[in-house]
N, C-alpha and C positions, 0 to 999 in steps of 0.2 A: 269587730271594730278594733279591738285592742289589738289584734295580728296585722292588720293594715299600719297601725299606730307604729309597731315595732319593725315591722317591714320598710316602712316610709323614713324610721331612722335608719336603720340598719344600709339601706340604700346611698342616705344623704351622707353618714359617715364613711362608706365606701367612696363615693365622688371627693370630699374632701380631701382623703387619703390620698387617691390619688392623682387630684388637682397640686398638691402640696408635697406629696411622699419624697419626690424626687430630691429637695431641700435636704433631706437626709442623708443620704448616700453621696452627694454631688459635693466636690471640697467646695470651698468660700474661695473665693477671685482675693477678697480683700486681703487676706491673712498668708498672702504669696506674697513675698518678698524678692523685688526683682531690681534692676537699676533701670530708673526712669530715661538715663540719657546715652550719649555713646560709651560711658566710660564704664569702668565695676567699683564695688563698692568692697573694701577688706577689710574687717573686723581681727584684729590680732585678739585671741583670747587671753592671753598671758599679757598685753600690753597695752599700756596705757593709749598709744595712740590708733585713732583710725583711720582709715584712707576712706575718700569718696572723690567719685568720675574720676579713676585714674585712669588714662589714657597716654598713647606714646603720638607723636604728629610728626614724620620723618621724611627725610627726604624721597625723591623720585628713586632713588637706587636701593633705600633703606639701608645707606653705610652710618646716616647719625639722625640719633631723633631727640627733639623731646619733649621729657616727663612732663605731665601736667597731671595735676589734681586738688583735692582738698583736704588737708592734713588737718585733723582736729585731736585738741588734746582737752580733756574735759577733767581734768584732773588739776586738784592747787599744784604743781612740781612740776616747772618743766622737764620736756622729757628728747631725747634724740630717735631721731626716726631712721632706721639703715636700711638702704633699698639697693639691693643685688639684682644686676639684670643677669638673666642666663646668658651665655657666650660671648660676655663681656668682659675684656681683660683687667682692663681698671680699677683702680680701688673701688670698693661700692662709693655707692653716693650717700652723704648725711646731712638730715635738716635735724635742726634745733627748733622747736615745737613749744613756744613760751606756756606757762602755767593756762588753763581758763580761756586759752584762745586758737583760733584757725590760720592757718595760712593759705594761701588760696595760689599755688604755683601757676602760670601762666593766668591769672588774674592779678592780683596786688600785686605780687612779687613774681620775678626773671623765672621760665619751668629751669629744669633742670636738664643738661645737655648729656647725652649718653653717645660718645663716639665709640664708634667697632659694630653698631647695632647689628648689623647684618640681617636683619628682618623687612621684608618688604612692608609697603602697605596694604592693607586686606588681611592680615595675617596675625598672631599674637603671641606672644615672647613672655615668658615664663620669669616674671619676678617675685622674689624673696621681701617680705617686709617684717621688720623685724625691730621692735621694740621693749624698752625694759627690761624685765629680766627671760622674757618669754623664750621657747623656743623661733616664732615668729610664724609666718601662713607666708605660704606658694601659691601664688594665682596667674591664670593667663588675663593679661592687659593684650587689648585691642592695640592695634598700630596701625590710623589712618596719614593721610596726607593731607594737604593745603585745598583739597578742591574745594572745599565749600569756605566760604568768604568769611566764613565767621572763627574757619582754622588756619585761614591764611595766613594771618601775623603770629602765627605758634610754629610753623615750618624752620629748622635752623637754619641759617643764615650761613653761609657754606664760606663765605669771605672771613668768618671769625675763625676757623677749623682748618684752613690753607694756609699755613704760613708764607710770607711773603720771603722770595729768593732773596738771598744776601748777596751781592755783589761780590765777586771774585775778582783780586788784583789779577791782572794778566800780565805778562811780558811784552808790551809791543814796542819796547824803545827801539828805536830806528840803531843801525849798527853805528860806529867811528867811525868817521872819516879817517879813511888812511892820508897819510903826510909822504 
C-alpha cells in the first residue's frame, strides 16, 4: 500500500514538473523591454535626459526630414539635449529640456528639421544623443514618410527649405534714339 502511496506521488510530481518546468528555463515576455510604437526609446546613462519614439518623417527623396520625439527631463535642473544626425553637415541640433517636464516634438511643440538628410524612407540613420556631462548613446532612428495619415502633417514642408529667387535687375533699356 505504502509503495502505491509513493508511486502515486512520485507520479503526480513528475506531471507537475512537467506541466509547469518549462516556466523555468523560458525568459518572461514581460521583463523584455521593447518600443511599443514606430519610434525607439534612448536612455543616455551619463545624462539627465531621455528620448522616447524618436522617429525621423522625411521627405519622398529623403533630402530633409523631421525629428520627432519625446524629450523628458525628470530631474529639478534644466538640462539641453544635443542631437547629431550622421551625415549631416550642420550644426547639431539643441533643445532646452525645462526642469521636471517633457517636451513632446512634433506633438506640443514644431519637430525639429534636419536638412542634408540624405536617408530614404524605410531606412535608419545613425543619431548621436547627448546630454549633461555624459559621453552620450548612438542609436539608429527609423525614418518613415507621410503615408499613414496620422504622419502626414509631420512630412517637411519643402516651400519653407526652397528659398524663393530674388529678382535680377536686367538691362533691357531700349537703345537712344540717334538725332
Amino acid at each position: 500500500m505504502k509503495s502505491r502511496l509513493v508511486a502515486s506521488a512520485a507520479i503526480s510530481a513528475l506531471v507537475l514538473l512537467g506541466a509547469t518546468g518549462c516556466t523555468f528555463i523560458s525568459p518572461q515576455a514581460t521583463t523584455i523591454e521593447y518600443s511599443a510604437s514606430d519610434g525607439v526609446n534612448v536612455s543616455d546613462k551619463d545624462g539627465p535626459i531621455d528620448v522616447r519614439n524618436a522617429f525621423v518623417v522625411a521627405t519622398e527623396d529623403g533630402s530633409v526630414g523631421n525629428f520627432v520625439g519625446a524629450l523628458v527631463n525628470p530631474t529639478s535642473d534644466k538640462a539641453t539635449l544635443t542631437i547629431t544626425v550622421s551625415g549631416v553637415e550642420d550644426d547639431p541640433l539643441t533643445v532646452q529640456v525645462p526642469a521636471g517636464k517633457t517636451i513632446s516634438l512634433g506633438g506640443d511643440e514644431e519637430p525639429l528639421r534636419i536638412v542634408g538628410l540624405d536617408t530614404m524612407p524605410g531606412a535608419t540613420v545613425e543619431i548621436h544623443f547627448q546630454s549633461g556631462d555624459g559621453a552620450g548613446t548612438k542609436t539608429e532612428v527609423p525614418v518613415l514618410d507621410g503615408s499613414l495619415p496620422y504622419y502626414a502633417d509631420l512630412v517637411p514642408d519643402m516651400t519653407e527649405s526652397t528659398p524663393e529667387p530674388t529678382p535680377m535687375p536686367t538691362d533691357t533699356a531700349a537703345p537712344a534714339p540717334e538725332n
